[in-house]
C-alpha positions in Angstrom: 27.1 -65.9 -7.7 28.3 -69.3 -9.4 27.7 -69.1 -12.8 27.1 -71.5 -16.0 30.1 -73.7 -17.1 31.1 -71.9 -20.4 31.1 -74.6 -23.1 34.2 -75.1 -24.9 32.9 -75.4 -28.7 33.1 -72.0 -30.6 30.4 -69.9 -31.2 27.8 -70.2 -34.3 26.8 -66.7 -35.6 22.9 -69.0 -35.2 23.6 -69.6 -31.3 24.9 -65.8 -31.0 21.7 -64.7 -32.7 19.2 -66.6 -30.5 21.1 -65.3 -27.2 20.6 -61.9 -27.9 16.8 -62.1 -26.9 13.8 -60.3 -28.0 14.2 -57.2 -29.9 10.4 -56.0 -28.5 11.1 -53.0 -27.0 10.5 -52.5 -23.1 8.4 -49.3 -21.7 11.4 -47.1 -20.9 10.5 -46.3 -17.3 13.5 -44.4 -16.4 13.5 -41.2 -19.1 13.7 -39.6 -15.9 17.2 -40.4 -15.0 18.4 -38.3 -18.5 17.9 -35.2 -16.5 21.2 -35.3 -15.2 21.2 -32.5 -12.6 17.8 -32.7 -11.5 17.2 -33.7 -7.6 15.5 -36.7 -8.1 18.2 -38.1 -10.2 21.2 -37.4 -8.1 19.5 -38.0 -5.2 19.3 -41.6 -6.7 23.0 -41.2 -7.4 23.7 -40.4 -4.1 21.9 -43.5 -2.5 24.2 -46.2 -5.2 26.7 -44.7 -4.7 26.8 -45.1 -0.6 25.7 -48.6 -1.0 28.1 -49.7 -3.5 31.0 -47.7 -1.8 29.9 -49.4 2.1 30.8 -52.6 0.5 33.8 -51.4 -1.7 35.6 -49.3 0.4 35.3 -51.0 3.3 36.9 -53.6 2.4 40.6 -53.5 4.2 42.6 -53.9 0.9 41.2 -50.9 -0.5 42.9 -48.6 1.3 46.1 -50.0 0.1 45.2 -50.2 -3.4 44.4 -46.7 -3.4 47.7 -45.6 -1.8 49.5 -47.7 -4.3 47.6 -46.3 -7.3 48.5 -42.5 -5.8 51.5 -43.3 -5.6 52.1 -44.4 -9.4 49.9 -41.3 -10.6 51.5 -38.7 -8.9 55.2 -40.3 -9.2 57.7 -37.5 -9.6 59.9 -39.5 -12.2 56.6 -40.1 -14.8 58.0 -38.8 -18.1 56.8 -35.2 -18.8 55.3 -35.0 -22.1 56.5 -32.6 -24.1 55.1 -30.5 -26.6 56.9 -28.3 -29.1 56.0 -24.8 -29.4 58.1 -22.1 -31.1 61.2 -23.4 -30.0 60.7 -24.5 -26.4 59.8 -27.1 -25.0 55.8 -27.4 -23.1 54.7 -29.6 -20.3 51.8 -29.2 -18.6 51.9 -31.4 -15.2 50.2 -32.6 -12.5 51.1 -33.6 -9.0 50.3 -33.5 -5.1 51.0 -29.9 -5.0 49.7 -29.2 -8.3 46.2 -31.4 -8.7 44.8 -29.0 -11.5 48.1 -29.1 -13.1 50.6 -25.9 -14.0 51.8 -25.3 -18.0 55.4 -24.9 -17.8 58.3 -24.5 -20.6 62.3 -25.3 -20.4 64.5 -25.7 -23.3 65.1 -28.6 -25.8 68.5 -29.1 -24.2 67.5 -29.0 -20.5 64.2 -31.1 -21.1 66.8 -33.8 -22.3 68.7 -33.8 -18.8 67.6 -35.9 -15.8 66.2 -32.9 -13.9 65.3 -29.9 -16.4 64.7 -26.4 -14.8 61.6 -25.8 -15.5 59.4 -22.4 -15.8 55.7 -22.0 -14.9 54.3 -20.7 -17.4 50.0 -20.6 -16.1 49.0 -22.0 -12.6 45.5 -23.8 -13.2 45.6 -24.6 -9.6 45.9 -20.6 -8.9 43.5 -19.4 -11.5 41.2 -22.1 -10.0 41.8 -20.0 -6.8 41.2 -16.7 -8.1 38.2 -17.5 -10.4 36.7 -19.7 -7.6 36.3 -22.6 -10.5 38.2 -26.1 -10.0 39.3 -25.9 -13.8 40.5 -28.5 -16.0 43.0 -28.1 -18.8 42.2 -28.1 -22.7 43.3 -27.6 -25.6 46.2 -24.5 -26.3 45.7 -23.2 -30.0 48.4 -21.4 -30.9 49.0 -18.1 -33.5 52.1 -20.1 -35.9 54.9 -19.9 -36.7 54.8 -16.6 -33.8 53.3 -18.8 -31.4 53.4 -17.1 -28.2 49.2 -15.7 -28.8 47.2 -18.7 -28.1 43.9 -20.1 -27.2 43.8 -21.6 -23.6 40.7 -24.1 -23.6 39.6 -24.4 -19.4 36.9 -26.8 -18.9 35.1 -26.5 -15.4 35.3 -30.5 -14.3 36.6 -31.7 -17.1 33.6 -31.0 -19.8 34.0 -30.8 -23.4 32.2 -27.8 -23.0 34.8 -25.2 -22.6 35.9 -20.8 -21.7 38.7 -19.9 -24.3 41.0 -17.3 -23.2 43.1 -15.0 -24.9 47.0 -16.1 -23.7 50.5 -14.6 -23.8 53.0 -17.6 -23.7 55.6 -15.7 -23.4 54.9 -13.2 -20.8 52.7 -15.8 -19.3 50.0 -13.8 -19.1 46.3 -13.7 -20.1 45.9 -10.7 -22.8 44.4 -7.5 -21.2 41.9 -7.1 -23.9 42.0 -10.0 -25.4 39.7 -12.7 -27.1 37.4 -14.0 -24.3 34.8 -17.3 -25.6 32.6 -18.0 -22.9 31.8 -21.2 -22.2 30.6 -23.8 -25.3 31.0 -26.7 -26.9 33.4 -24.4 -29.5 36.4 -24.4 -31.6 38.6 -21.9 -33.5 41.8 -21.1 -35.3 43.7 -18.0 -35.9 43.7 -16.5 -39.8 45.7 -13.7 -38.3 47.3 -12.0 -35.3 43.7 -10.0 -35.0 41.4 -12.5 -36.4 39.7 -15.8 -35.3 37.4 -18.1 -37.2 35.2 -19.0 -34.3 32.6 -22.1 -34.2 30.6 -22.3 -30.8 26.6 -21.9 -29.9 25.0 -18.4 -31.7 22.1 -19.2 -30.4 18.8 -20.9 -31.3 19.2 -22.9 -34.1 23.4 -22.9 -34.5 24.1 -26.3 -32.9 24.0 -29.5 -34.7 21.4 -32.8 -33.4 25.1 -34.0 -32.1 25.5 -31.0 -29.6 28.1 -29.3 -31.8 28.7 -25.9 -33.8 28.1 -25.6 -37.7 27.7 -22.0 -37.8 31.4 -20.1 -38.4 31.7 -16.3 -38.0 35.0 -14.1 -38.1 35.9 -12.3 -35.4 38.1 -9.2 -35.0 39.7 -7.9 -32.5 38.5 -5.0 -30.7 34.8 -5.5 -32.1 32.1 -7.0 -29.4 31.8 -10.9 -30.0 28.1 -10.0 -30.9 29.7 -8.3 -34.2 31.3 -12.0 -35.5 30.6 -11.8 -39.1 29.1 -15.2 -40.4 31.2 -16.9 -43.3 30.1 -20.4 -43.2 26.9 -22.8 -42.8 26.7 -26.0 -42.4 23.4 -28.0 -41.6 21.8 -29.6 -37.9 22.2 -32.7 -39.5 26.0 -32.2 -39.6 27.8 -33.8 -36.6 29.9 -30.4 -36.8 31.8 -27.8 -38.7 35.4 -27.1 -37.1 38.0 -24.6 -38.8 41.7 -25.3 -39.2 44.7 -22.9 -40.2 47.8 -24.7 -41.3 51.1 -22.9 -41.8 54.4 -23.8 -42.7 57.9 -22.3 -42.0 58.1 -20.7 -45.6 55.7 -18.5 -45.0 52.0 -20.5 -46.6 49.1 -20.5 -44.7 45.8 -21.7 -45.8 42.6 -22.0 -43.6 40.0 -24.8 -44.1 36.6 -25.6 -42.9 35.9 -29.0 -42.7 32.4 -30.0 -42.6 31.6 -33.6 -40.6 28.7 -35.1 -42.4 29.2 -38.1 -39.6 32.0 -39.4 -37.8 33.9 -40.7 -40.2 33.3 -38.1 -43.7 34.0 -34.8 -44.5 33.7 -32.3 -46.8 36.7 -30.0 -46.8 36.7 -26.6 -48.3 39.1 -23.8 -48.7 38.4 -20.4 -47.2 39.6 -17.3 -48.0 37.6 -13.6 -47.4 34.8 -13.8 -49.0 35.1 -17.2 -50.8 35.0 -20.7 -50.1 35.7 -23.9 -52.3 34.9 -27.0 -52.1 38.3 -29.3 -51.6 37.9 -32.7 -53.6 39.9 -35.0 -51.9 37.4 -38.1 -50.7 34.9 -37.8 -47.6 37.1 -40.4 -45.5 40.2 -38.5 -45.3 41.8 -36.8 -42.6 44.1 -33.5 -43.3 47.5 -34.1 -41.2 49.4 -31.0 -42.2 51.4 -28.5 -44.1 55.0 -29.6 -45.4 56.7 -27.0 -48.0 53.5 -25.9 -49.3 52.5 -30.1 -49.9 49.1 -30.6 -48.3 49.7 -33.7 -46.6 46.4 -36.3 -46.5 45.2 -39.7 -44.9 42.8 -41.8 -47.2 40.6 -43.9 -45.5 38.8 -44.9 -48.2 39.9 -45.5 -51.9 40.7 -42.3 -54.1 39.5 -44.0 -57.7 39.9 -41.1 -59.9 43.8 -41.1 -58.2 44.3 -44.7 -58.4 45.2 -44.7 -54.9 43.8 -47.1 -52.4 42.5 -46.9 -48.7 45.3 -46.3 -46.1 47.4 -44.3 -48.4 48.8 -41.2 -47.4 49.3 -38.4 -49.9 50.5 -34.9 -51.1 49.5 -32.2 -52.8 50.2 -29.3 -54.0 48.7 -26.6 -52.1 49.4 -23.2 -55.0 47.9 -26.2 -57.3 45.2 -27.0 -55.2 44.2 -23.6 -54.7 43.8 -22.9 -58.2 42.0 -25.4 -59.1 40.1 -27.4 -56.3 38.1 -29.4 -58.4 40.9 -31.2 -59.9 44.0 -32.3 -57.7 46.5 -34.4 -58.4 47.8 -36.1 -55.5 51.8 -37.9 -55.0 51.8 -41.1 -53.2 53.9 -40.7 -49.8 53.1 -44.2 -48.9 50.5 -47.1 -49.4 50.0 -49.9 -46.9 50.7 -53.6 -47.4 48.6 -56.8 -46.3 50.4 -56.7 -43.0 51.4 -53.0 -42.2 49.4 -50.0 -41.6 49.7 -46.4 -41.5 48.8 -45.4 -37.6 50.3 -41.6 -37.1 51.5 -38.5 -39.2 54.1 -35.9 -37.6 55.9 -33.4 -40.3 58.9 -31.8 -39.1 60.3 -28.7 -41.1 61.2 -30.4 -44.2 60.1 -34.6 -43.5 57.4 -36.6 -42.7 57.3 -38.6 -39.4 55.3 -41.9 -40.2 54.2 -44.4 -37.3 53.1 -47.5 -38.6 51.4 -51.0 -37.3 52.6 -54.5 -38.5 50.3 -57.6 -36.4 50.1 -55.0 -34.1 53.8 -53.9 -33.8 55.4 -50.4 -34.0 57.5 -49.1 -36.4 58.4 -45.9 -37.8 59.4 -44.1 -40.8 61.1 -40.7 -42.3 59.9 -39.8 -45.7 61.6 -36.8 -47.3 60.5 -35.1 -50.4 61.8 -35.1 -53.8 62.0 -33.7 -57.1 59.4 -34.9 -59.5 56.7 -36.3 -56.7 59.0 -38.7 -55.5 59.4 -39.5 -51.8 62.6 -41.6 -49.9 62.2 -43.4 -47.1 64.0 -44.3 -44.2 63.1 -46.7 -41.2 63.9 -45.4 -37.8 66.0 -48.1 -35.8 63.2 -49.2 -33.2 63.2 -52.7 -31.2 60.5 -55.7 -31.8 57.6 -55.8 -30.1 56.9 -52.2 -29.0 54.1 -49.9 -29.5 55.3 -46.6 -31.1 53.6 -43.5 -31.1 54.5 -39.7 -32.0 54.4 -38.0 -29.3 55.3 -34.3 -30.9 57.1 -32.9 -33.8 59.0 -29.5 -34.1 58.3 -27.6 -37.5 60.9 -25.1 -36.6 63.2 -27.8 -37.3 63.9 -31.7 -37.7 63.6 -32.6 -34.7 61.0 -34.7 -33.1 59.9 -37.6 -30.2 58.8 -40.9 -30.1 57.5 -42.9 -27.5 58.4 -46.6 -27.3 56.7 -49.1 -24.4 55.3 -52.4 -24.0 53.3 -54.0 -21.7 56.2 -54.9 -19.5 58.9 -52.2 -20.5 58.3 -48.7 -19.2 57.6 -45.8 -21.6 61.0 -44.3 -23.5 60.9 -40.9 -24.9 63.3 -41.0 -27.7 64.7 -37.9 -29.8 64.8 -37.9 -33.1 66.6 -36.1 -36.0 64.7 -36.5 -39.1 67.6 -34.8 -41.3 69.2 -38.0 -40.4 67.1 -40.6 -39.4 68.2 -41.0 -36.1 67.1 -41.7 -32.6 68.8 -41.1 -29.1 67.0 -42.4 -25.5 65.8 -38.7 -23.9 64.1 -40.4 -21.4 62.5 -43.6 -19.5 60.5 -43.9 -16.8 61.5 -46.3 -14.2 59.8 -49.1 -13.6 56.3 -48.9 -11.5 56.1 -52.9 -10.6 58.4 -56.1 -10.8 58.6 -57.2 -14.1 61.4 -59.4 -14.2 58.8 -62.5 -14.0 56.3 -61.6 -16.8 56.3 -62.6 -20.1 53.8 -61.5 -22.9 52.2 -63.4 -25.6 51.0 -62.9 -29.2 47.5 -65.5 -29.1 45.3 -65.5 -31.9 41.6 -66.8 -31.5 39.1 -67.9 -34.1 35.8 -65.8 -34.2 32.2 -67.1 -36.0 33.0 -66.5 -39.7 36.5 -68.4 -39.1 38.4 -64.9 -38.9 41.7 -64.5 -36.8 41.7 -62.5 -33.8 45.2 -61.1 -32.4 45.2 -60.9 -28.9 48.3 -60.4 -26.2 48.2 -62.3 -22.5 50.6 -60.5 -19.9 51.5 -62.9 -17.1 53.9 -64.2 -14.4 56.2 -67.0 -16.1 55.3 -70.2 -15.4 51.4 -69.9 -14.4 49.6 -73.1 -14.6 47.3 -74.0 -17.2 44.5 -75.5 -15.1 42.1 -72.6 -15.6 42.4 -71.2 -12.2 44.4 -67.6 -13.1 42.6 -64.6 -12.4 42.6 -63.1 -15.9 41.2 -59.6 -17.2 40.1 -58.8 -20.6 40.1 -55.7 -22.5 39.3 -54.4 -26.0 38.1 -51.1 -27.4 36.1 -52.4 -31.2 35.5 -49.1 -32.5 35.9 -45.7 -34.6 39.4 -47.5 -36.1 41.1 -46.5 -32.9 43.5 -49.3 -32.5 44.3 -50.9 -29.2 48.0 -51.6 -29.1 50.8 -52.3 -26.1 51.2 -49.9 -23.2 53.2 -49.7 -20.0 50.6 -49.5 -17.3 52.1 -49.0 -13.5 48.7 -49.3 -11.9 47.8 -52.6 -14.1 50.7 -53.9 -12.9 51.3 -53.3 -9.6 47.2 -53.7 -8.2 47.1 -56.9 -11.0 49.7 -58.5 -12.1 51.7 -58.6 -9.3 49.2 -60.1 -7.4 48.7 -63.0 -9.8 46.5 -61.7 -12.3 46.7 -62.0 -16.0 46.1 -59.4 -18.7 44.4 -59.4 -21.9 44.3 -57.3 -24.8 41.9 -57.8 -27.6 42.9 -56.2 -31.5 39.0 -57.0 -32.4 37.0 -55.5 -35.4 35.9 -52.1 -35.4 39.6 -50.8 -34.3 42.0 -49.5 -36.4 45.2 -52.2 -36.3 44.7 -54.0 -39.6 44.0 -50.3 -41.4 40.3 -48.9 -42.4 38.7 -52.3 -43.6 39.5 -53.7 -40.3 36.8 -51.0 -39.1 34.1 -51.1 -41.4 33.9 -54.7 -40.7 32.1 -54.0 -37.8 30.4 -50.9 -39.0 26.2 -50.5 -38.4 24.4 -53.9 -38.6 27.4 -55.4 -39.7 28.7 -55.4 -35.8 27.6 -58.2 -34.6 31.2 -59.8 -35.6 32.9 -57.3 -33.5 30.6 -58.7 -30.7 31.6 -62.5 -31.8 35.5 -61.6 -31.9 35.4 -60.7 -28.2 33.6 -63.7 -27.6 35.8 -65.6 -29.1 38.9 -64.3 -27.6 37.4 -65.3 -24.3 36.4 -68.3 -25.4 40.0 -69.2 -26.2 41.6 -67.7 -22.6 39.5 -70.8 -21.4 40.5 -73.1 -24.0 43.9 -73.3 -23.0 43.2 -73.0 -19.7 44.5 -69.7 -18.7 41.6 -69.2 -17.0 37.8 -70.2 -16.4 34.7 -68.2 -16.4 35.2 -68.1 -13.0 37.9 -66.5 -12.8 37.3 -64.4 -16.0 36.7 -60.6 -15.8 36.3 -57.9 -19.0 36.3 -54.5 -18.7 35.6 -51.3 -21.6 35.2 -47.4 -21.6 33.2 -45.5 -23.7 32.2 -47.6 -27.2 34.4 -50.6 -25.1 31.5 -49.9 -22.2 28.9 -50.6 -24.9 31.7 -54.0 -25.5 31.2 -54.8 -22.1 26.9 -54.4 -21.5 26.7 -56.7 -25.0 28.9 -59.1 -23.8 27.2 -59.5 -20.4 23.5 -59.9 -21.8 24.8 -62.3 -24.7 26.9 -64.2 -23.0 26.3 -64.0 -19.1 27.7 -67.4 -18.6 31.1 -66.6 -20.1 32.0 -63.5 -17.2 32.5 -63.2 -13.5 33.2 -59.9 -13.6 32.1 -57.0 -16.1 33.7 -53.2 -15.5 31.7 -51.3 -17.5 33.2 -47.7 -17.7 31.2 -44.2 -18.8 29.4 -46.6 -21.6 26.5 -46.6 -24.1 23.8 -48.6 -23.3 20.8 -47.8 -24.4 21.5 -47.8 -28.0 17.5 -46.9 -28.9 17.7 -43.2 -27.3 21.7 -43.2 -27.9 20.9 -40.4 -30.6 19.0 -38.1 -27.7 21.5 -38.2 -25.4 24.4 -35.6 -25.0 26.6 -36.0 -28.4 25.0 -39.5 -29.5 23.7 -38.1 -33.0 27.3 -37.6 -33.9 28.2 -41.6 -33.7 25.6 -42.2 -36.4 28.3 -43.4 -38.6 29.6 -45.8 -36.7 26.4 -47.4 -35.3 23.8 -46.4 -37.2 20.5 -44.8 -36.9 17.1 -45.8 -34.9 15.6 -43.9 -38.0 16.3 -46.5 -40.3 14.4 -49.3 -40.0 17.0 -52.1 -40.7 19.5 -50.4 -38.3 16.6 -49.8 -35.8 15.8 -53.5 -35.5 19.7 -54.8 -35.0 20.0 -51.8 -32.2 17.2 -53.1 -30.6 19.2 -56.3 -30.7 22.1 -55.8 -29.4 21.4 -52.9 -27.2 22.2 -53.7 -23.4 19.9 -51.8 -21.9 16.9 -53.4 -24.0 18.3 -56.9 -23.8 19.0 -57.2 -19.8 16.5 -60.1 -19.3 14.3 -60.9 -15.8 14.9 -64.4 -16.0 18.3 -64.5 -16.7 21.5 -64.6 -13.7 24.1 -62.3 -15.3 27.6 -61.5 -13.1 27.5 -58.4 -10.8 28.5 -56.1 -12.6 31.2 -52.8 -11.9 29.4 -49.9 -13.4 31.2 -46.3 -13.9 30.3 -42.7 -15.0 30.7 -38.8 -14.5 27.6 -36.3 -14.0 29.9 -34.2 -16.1 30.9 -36.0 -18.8 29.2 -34.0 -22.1 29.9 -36.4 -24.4 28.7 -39.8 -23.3 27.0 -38.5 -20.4 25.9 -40.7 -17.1 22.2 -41.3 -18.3 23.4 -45.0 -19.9 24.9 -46.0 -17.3 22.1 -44.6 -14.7 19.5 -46.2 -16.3 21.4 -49.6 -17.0 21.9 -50.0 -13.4 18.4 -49.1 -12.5 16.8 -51.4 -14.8 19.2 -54.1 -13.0 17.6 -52.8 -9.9 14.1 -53.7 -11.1 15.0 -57.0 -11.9 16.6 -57.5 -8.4 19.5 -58.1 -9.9 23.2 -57.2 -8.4 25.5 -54.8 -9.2 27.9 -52.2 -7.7 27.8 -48.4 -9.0 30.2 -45.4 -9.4 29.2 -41.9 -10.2 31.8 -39.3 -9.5 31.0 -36.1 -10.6 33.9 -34.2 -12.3 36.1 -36.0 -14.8 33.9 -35.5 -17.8 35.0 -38.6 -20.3 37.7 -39.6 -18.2 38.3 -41.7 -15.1 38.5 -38.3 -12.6 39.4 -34.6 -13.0 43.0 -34.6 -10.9 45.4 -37.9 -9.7 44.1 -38.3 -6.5 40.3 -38.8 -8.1 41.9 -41.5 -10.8 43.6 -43.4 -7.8 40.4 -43.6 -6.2 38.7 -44.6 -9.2 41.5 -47.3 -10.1 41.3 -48.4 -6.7 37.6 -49.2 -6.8 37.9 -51.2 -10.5 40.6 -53.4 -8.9 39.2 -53.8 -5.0 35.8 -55.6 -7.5 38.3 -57.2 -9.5 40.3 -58.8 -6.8 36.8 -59.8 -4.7 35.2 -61.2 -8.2 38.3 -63.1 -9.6 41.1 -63.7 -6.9 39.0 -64.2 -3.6 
């Protein structure tokens, strides 16, 4: 399809306004697509799903892109990533032989050498066997510090729905016995060595509007789960109510339950038998841990009565805390500046790991505790123009890891010794494509109210500046969840080294510039999250990177909903749109699977205000008869709980109606992800790049 010329002049927020079309609302014709196992539904899956595949996969470079992509997934030297757990060191890993993935353990010492002997520790690909179940991995919540009881979360295709077994790390053994959770959306943590706090569906009337628990009961061992002993309610309006234990190696342990009012605020209270207490620390703050019996906190908003400001992170003094909830008095760890941002928390046995973001650059800190409140400081000795991220952090002593990468330099695991703020290389990967001739680039684009967007460009040196490079654009724009550099083999080997160029967006809504940078884009207000995007492609044209022609976007998840509002408000702009296990229909986005829990970040169809800029902006309700948008990618997963396919389904059929083109992907396991093992994310990398290459290189 040849499309519109994209003008060059930048975008009013008037223009943007009058593209987004009528906010009447259509006769939603396909309701019936929500009902996502029923016959007539994936019967319809079924049928565009052949047609898009016949054209796809039949195409004689897909076959090689698929092998190259399997090859880079299920690469023998990817870095293991390793998890600390009561003094060893956890991997779990998956491979050609091992597609459901095994849990296995080695030593600190041996994980550090070149080819670590490794033990198997559980056999997912076995118990899938024996159970007759292809499951997936979860989450492992451990009994601390004597870790070896713990909570194996197995999902069945990926779900967030999960079975929680009763598991012997040590022996490596399920507990005969033990603590069985059939399947649910459900959480839990250990108050001791016989006793969970358990949060999953009771029954009629125990699961939030979002899909989620709020009811928590103790359980003890021995006793039928039926005799759980309720200690805790929240409300259905709640998004959920989760528990957390937190111990340290002195001996304190404290339990919390910590109440979501939406996405983004909490009410945490302190539990103990028989009582709980409300915690008053502010609603947008996120608990990181337990260091020496110091509470260890995240503001995202400002704490007034503390005189500390949004992006701080503080302590506090649990025996204080505990005695007096009401009235804390917090110490100041660290506050951000204008240009740098607190990102991660790791605590160690005595320190504080601190990953930060400067314009989008890693760094990395070791704070160690004082006398008196006070906190010192260290910076860890980490290059320019890296993204860094904590990848795990051992509370049985100082030791911990960071990961290092860039777009163009492969991940590097590095060691760290917080007693003395140092860092060793444990391990790098070796490089998945040719990237002796790329070079990355900081841009910076102007959006509608004159603010200034970040942006990287990954390319071959040298590429001409006559609009004609194939160039893909990514962003996220949402729930402060920042994206930053990372070392992608499949990006580079199926794109790059074919010519294409790579963009990365830091728009509103994420999480680079600290919490304001977020609720700039937050309910009605995200229409400049919208306009930052635009204006990032705008500028890839402007200096004649590339041309709408050869300009493709791609987003998963909030970044699908990125990529449906782009293509109805600015069809002209795009040749290619991937639009990945999205949000579409943002009028019944509350109905469907856990919608009702992202209230807080897009508001609500209940409120009348919000209602009308939904309708607005919401892709579904905007795609337009009359208008000739690009032909679209579209992806999703029957068994993805928290999303869900029915968007994504229903997007695509209203394209249908309106005879216009487009190319669909439904697989079904995966859940929010691109596949449930490596040879299902090849395939599914392999498709995105096949329409990428046919929309933007042919």
């Amino acid at each position: 399809m040849k499309l519109p010329t994209l003008g060059l002049l930048l975008l009013t927020t008037s223009t943007l306004s009058a593209r987004q079309g009528s906010t009447v609302e259509q006769v939603d014709k396909y309701q019936w697509l929500e009902d996502v196992w029923g016959k007539r539904s994936l019967d319809w899956v079924k049928a565009e799903n052949a047609r898009s595949a016949k054209v796809l996969e039949s195409d004689p470079r897909f076959a090689k892109l698929q092998a190259e992509a399997l090859k880079i997934v299920e690469s023998p030297d990817r870095l293991p990533d390793p998890t600390f757990r009561n003094g060893m060191v956890y991997n779990t890993w998956q491979d050609h032989d091992h597609p459901q993935g095994i849990l296995r353990r080695t030593t600190l010492a041996d994980y550090t050498k070149a080819k670590p002997h490794w033990k198997t520790v559980l056999d997912y690909d076995a118990l899938s066997k024996k159970d007759h179940q292809k499951w997936v991995h979860g989450a492992i919540v451990s009994l601390y510090p004597n870790d070896n009881l713990s909570m194996i979360g197995l999902s069945a295709g990926g779900e967030d729905a999960n079975t929680l077994r009763e598991f012997d790390l040590k022996s490596g053994r399920f507990v005969a016995g033990g603590f069985v959770l059939p399947r649910s959306k459900q959480s839990v943590a250990w108050i001791d060595r016989n006793t969970l706090m358990v949060m999953r569906d009771w029954g009629k009337g125990t699961m939030t509007a979002s899909g989620y628990p709020f009811v928590a009961k103790v359980w003890k061992r021995g006793t039928p789960l039926s005799q759980a002993k309720e200690v805790y309610r929240g409300t259905p309006a709640d998004v959920a109510v989760d528990p957390l234990t937190l111990s340290d190696t002195q001996g304190h342990r404290v339990t919390f339950l910590i109440r979501a009012l939406d996405f983004f605020r909490t009410q945490v209270s302190l539990w103990s038998p028989g009582k709980v207490r409300r915690l008053a620390i502010p609603q947008k703050s996120q608990i990181e841990g337990l260091l020496d019996n110091r509470l260890i906190v995240t503001l995202n908003e400002d704490w007034k009565q503390a005189g500390l400001k949004q992006g701080s992170v503080v302590a506090l003094d649990l025996d204080a805390a505990r005695r007096d909830p009401a009235h804390l008095k917090p110490t100041l760890i660290f506050a951000p500046t204008q240009k740098e941002f607190a990102q991660q928390v790791g605590l160690t046995r005595h320190r504080l790991i601190l990953a930060t973001m400067a314009n989008v650059q890693g760094r990395a800190y070791v704070f160690t505790p004082q006398l008196g409140g006070v906190w010192t400081r260290k910076k860890l000795a980490i290059r320019d123009n890296q993204a860094v991220s904590i990848v795990t952090t051992n509370e049985a002593d100082d030791k911990f890891f960071l990961s290092v990468e860039s777009f163009i330099t492969p991940s590097t695991l590095l060691l760290g010794d917080a007693s003395r703020a140092s860092l060793v290389v444990a391990k790098t990967r070796r490089p998945q494509f040719d990237a002796s001739r790329m070079v990355v680039e900081q841009l910076e684009a102007t959006s509608s109210d004159g603010g200034k967007i970040p942006y990287f460009v990954v390319h071959k040196k040298g590429i001409r500046l006559d609009g004609s490079n194939p160039t893909l654009l990514e962003a996220y724009g949402g729930f402060q969840i920042s994206s930053t550099p990372f070392y992608s083999g499949v990006v580079g080997k199926l794109w790059l080294e074919r010519g294409g160029v790579y963009a990365l967006a830091n728009i509103r809504g994420g999480g680079e510039f600290g919490p304001a940078w977020h609720e700039a884009g937050l309910k009605t207000h995200r229409q400049i999250i919208y306009d930052d995007f635009a204006a990032v492609g705008q500028d890839l044209v402007t200096r004649k990177i590339t041309s709408p022609r050869r300009l493709g976007i791609e987003g998963g998840s909030n970044g699908g909903l990125l990529m449906g509002v782009e293509m109805t408000q600015h069809p002209e702009m795009w040749n290619a749109v991937v639009i990945d296990i999205p949000l579409l229909d943002m009028l019944r986005f509350e109905k469907i699977a856990a919608g009702a829990s992202w209230v807080g970040e897009y508001g609500s169809v209940s409120n009348p205000e919000e209602r009308r800029f939904l309708a607005s902006i919401s892709p579904y309700n905007q795609l337009n008869p009359d208008t000739a948008y690009p032909e679209p990618l579209i992806f999703t997963t029957t068994k993805d709980d928290r999303v869900g396919p029915v968007h994504a389904r229903k997007f695509a059929a209203r394209m249908k109606e309106f005879h216009k083109p487009f190319f669909y992907n439904e697989i079904v396991e995966g859940g929010h992800s691109s596949g449930a093992n490596l040879k299902e994310k090849a395939k599914t990398n392999a498709t995105t790049f096949i329409y990428l290459i046919r929309k933007l290189m042919d």
